[in-house]
C-alpha positions, 0 to 999 in steps of 0.5 A: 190170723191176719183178716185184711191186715198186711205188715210192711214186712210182709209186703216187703217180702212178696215184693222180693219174690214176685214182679206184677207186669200187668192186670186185665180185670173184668167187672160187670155192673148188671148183676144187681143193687147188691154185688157185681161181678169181677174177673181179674186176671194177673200176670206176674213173674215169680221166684220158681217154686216159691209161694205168695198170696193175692188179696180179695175182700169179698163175701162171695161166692168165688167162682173160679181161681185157676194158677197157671192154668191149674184149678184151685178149690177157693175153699181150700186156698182163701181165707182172711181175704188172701189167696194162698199161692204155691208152685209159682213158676218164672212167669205165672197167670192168675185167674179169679172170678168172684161176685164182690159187694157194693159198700156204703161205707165210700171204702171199695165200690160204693153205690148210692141211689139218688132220691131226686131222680132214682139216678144210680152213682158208682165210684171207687175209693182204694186208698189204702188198701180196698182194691182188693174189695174190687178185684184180685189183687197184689195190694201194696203200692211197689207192685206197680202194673198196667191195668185194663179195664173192661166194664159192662153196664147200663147203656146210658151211663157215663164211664170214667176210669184211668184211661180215656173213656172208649166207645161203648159197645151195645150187648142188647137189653140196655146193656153195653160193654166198655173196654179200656185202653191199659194204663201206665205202670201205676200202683193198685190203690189210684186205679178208679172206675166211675159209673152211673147217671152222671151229668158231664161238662168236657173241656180241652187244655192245651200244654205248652208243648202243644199237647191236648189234655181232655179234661171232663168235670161230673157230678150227679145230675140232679147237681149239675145246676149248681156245678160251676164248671168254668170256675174248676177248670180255670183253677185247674187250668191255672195248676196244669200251667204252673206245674209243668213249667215248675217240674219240668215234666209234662203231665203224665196221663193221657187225660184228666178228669174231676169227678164230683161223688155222693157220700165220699169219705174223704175230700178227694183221691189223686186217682191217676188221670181220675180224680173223686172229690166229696160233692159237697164242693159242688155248693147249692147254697150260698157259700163265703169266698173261704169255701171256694179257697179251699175247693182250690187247695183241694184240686191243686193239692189232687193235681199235684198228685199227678206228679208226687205218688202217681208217677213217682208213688212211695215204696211202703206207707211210711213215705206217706209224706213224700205225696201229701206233705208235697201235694200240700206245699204245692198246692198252696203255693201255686195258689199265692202264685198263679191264682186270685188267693195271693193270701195262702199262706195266710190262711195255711198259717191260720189252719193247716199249721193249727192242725200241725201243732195240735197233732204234734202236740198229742200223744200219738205224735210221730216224726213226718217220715213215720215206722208204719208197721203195718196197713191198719197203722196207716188208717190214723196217718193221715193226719196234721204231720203227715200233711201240714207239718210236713208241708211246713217243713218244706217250705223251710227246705226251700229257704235252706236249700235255695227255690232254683235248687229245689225245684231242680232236685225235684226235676231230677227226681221226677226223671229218675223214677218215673213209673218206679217207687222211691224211698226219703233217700231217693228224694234227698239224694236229688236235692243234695246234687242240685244244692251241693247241701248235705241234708243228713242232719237237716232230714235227721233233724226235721223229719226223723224226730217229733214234737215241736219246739216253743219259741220265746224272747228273753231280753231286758230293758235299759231305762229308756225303754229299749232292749239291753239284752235279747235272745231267742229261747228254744224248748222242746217236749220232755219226751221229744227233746230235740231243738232244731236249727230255725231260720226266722224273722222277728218283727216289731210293730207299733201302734200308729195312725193306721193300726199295728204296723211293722217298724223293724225286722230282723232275720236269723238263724236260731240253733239250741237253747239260746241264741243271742240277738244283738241287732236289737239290743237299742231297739225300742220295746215294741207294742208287740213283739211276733217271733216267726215273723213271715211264717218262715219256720215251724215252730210255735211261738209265744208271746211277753207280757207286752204283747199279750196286752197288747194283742187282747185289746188290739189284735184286729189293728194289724194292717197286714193278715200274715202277723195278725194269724200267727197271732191268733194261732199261737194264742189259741195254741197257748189256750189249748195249752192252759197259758191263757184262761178261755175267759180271757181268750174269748175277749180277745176274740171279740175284740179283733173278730169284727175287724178280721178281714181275712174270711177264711181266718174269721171262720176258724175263729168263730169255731175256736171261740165256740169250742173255748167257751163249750170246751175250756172254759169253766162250768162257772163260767160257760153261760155267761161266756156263752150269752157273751158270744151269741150277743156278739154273732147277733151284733155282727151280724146285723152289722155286716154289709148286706150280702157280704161273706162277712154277713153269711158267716155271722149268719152260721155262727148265730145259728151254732150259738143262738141262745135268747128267746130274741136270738131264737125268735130271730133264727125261725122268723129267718126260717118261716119268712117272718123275719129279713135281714137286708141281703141275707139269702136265707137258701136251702144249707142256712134254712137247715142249720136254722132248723137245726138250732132250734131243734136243739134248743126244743123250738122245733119238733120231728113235725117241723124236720119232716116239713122241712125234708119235704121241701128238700128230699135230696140226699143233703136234705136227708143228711141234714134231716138226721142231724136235726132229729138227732139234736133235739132234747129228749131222752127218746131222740138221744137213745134212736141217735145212739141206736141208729149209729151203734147197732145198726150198720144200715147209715151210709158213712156221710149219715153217720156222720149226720147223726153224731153231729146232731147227737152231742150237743153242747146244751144237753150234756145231763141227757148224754151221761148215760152214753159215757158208760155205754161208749166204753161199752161197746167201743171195742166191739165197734172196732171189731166189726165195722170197717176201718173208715167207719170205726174210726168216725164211731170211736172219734165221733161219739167220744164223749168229750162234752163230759170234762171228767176225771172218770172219762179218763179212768174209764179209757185207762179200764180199756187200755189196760187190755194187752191183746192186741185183738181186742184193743189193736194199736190203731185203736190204742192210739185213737183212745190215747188221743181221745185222753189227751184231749180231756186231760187237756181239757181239765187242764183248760177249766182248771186255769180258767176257774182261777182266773 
């Protein structure tokens, strides 16, 4: 029984039979709060006298599926959300007419009402497999067609798909009918529609070449005072501009336009010509400099689509990387290139390659191009490897291959299978004629294995404190022993007047386990000593006793961001890892924090030194370390210049942190008005995380949430209400958290996610031990029933990882032991196998640092 899952070899098979030229599909939005109305019409060439099936994820009820003219019953063709087709002919017209669900889960089309203005707001999200929640369809990427839409709706909507929005026409009684011009060939899963009471800002940008791009930037109306819609299209004007210049290829849809949606289950889609973003980069409060940086990385990363999986798409998911390991290496370097974050690389240093490593650390790592078996596998791919590592590794592709010879691969590559689908082989193939490279062994090498190599300097000293010998050590995982060529610099930095600073540098090739670095044998010891310098190779790296000295008193001194993060991930990573004791990571946090320029790395540090002390750190040693920490948030904090990101940031970690009768004091004067802090704005997001702080530390009550919701009833405001409802430390509130979100399927996914973030807490780990029998419990039931997106958040989001247990292992092992398939499937087994490594890892971690 396949349910929704499909194979690749299933796909592979209906791809050789059948050839899809095009799609008229007909939906009616009037029908009602709950279904829609969908006509799908399909016409595809056939091998004659072969059979398929087509996809529909419905309820019902199926009006009409009619083949070539010839009536089908639905009752005897579907099942398992497929239509089983025979008798094809050489050209073949399927017909089906159905009444299809609205989600609330952001998979298919999700409807939410407003209740700020009753505004209704429609939007699809199909990646992966969920157009077929929404028409009848051929579900897989390589059967690219020609799409046209005809919409009925509201007359006062706005509409948005993949073609230009044309002329409603008026049906009478407040409805109208918009009708779609068909688009290119593209793939079923960025095909978009957007409807509702959406407010529009519309701006025109012209190519190089003189053509005129419309571009519409929307989001609900009772947003639109916050939606900042110069500040996007000047971002995306500044993407459109570089891109074309760097590709060579004109943007290849007829327009563009950014769709800002409610309760999204991601943080964008690359939509073809219709981009949705999670609408919480639309900010109502105040927010640091990081949070527009990202917003940026996040619409460069979707526009960069345009070109990597829009026009050129992968042929099956095991290419996934070839759209999001690309748009990510594009998008941050189009924003150090073209845009005011001249520091990105910095800032993917410090986070996106922190998510590579501990992804290709975990148990369940896999090589960039990943086997994707089949499409419940793809659900848990998109993941550190497939987007950051994989970007990592082409910024190294470009050092080998040469910045003129990539892009001109590229170039060639755009040209050559514009419309079509392409395999690895296709994109090598083109880097190979524009570089005169063979990358067989480098493709081997760095996207067909996995696991990451470890970097370590062995030298000695003479007597006079300099290098007698050196070279660069190179390990790799026992289970994924392969060590791979790296082209790195090593930098040395001293100590002087104005802080750690770079006195000499050398550039290498590394290959194998040792490699010999005679250019510094003579060199002086260094204060510390940074492999990987410039960020040129993927690769973690560690540090001699010197540095590590060195760096625990003295990181915050270096004079330059890009060294100063590659230390802070690799001594993260050596913490994670039970090199370095969380008791001894947190003060070298403290010790460079307050000199942390870089607002995007000071926020990764404020979550990482929580985690540390919540996580890794020994149960003898949590409080002390936690009283530590919350003193430093509330000394910086009031230290920081009024108004500054320094300060906001400071602000949100006192409130994670709190944990004084002072420091609590502090947070509800903040809230009630009490209490100012000069140049602290103290808006409608901080009010809430004010709020729910004290929630959780039993300083403010359901009477105090609802007062609150009252002065904010938006949908943010009720998310925010969830969580601190479900925060607060009794017995009664924990068991209404656990039943809204385990037996009940009435949250919407964003709710969800409200809910499991006030749920676990820290503070309350006596009142959670009872869920940790109940979670194993239910967890295969949870994966059974809810949809992949959901079950994901429930089996990752309630995992009890605040219970740092040899039992919590033992009981993962109960459900892993299970051999059918059906009821732990593979993408389960992976998610609970990651989950276990994490505990394990973490009992590691309070092991080191109960000896330290």
């Amino acid at each position: 029984m396949p349910g929704t899952n499909l194979t690749r070899e299933e796909a592979a098979d209906r791809a050789r039979l059948i050839s899809v030229s095009s799609y008229e599909v007909e939906l009616d939005l009037t029908v009602g709060p709950e279904s829609f109305g969908s006509s799908s019409t399909v016409r595809f060439t056939a091998e004659p006298g072969s059979a398929t099936f087509a996809d529909l994820v419905t309820d019902g009820p199926i009006h009409e599926i009619t083949l070539n003219g010839r009536s089908l019953d639905p009752a005897a063709v579907f099942a398992d959300s497929r239509i089983a087709l025979d008798g094809l002919e050489a050209e073949n017209v399927l017909h089906v007419r159905a009444d299809c669900q609205y989600s609330h889960t952001g998979e298919g089309l999700h409807r939410m009402v407003d209740p700020v203005d009753g505004g209704v707001f429609l939007y699809t999200q199909f990646e992966v497999p969920d157009a077929r929640r929404v028409f009848a369809d051929f579900e897989q990427p390589d059967l690219k067609a020609a799409f046209r839409f005809t919409v009925t709706a509201p007359e006062t909507w706005e509409l948005f798909s993949n073609s230009p929005t044309p002329k409603p026409e008026a049906l009478g009684e407040g409805r109208a009918v918009w009708r779609f011009e068909p688009t290119e060939r593209i793939s079923t899963y960025i095909t978009a529609l957007v409807a509702g009471d959406y407010g529009v800002v519309r701006k025109d940008y012209t190519s190089a070449n003189g053509t005129v791009i419309p571009m519409a930037v929307a989001a609900r109306r009772s947003l639109m005072e916050y939606l900042d819609a110069d500040e996007i299209f000047d971002v995306t004007f500044k993407g459109f501009d570089y891109f074309e210049a760097k590709f060579d290829q004109p943007y290849p849809f007829p327009k563009y336009d950014q769709l800002f949606v409610p309760e999204y289950n991601a943080g964008a889609m690359e939509n073809a010509g219709c981009v949705t973003f999670r609408e919480s980069y639309v900010f109502r409060s105040k927010v640091t400099d990081a949070s527009y940086e990202r917003r940026a990385e996040t619409i460069l990363h979707e526009l960069a689509h345009m070109w990597f999986g829009d026009l050129v798409t992968m042929e099956w998911w095991n290419d996934l990387w070839l759209n999001e390991s690309f748009a990510t290496y594009a998008s941050v370097r189009c924003q150090a290139d073209a845009t005011r974050w001249s520091g990105a690389w910095t800032t993917f240093a410090n986070a996106e390659k922190t998510w590579a490593y501990a992804q290709d650390q975990l148990p369940s790592t896999h090589p960039i191009v990943a086997e994707i078996p089949d499409l419940e596998a793809v659900y848990v791919n998109f993941d550190g490897i497939t987007y950051a590592k994989g970007a990592s590794v082409l910024k190294q592709l470009v050092a080998y291959v040469g910045d003129e010879a990539f892009f001109q691969g590229l170039r060639t590559y755009f040209r050559r299978h514009a419309w079509g689908n392409t395999r690895l082989s296709d994109l090598l193939g083109a880097l190979e004629e524009a570089s005169g490279r063979d990358l067989a062994a480098w493709s081997k090498a760095w996207l067909e294995t996995a696991g990451p190599n470890t970097l370590r300097a062995e030298f000695t000293l003479a007597e006079d404190g300099t290098y007698a010998t050196f070279a660069v050590l190179q390990e790799a995982p026992k289970d994924y022993p392969t060590l791979r060529p790296h082209r790195i610099a090593i930098g040395l930095y001293e100590r002087g007047e104005t802080g750690l600073a770079r006195v000499r540098r050398v550039e290498l090739d590394v290959d194998g386990a040792r490699t010999e670095v005679p250019e510094l044998v003579g060199e002086r010891q260094p204060d510390v000593l940074v492999l990987n310098d410039d960020d040129l190779s993927y690769a973690k790296i560690r540090f001699d006793e010197r540095s590590i000295a060195t760096l625990i008193e003295s990181i915050g001194e270096f004079t330059e961001s890009l060294p100063r993060a590659l230390a802070w991930v690799s001594t993260w990573d050596m913490m994670r890892n039970g090199e370095l004791a969380a008791s001894a990571y947190v003060p070298l946090v403290l010790s460079g924090a307050a000199k942390e320029t870089q607002i995007g790395v000071l926020q990764s540090l404020q979550g990482q030194a929580k985690s540390a002390i919540e996580l890794y750190a020994a149960p003898q040693h949590r409080e002390a370390l936690a009283e530590r920490w919350a003193a430093f948030a509330h000394e910086q904090l009031l230290a920081a210049a009024p108004g500054s990101d320094i300060q906001l940031s400071w602000a949100k970690a006192l409130a994670s942190s709190a944990l004084t009768e002072a420091q609590l004091s502090l947070l509800g004067g903040l809230l009630d008005g009490s209490e100012q802090i000069d140049g602290l704005t103290v808006d409608t997001d901080l009010r809430w995380a004010l709020l729910a702080r004290l929630a959780a530390m039993g300083r403010a009550d359901a009477a105090q949430i609802d007062a609150e919701l009252a002065q904010d009833p938006t949908a943010a405001g009720k998310r925010h209400a969830l969580t601190c409802r479900a925060a607060i430390p009794t017995a009664e509130a924990k068991e209404e958290a656990w039943a809204s979100a385990v037996e009940s399927d009435k949250l919407t996914n964003e709710e969800l996610l409200a809910v499991i973030a006030g749920f676990k807490q820290n503070e309350q780990r006596e009142l959670l031990q009872p869920y940790v029998a109940r979670y194993f419990e239910v967890v295969t039931r949870l994966w059974a029933e809810r949809t992949p997106h959901m079950a994901q958040m429930l089996v990752a989001g309630l995992y009890p990882l605040l219970t740092v247990d040899q039992a919590v292992v033992d009981a993962v092992d109960v459900v892993l032991a299970e051999t059918d398939e059906k009821v732990v499937p593979p993408a389960l087994r992976r998610m609970l196998l990651e989950q276990r490594d994490g505990t394990l890892r973490l009992l590691r971690g309070q092991a080191v640092d109960a000896n330290a």
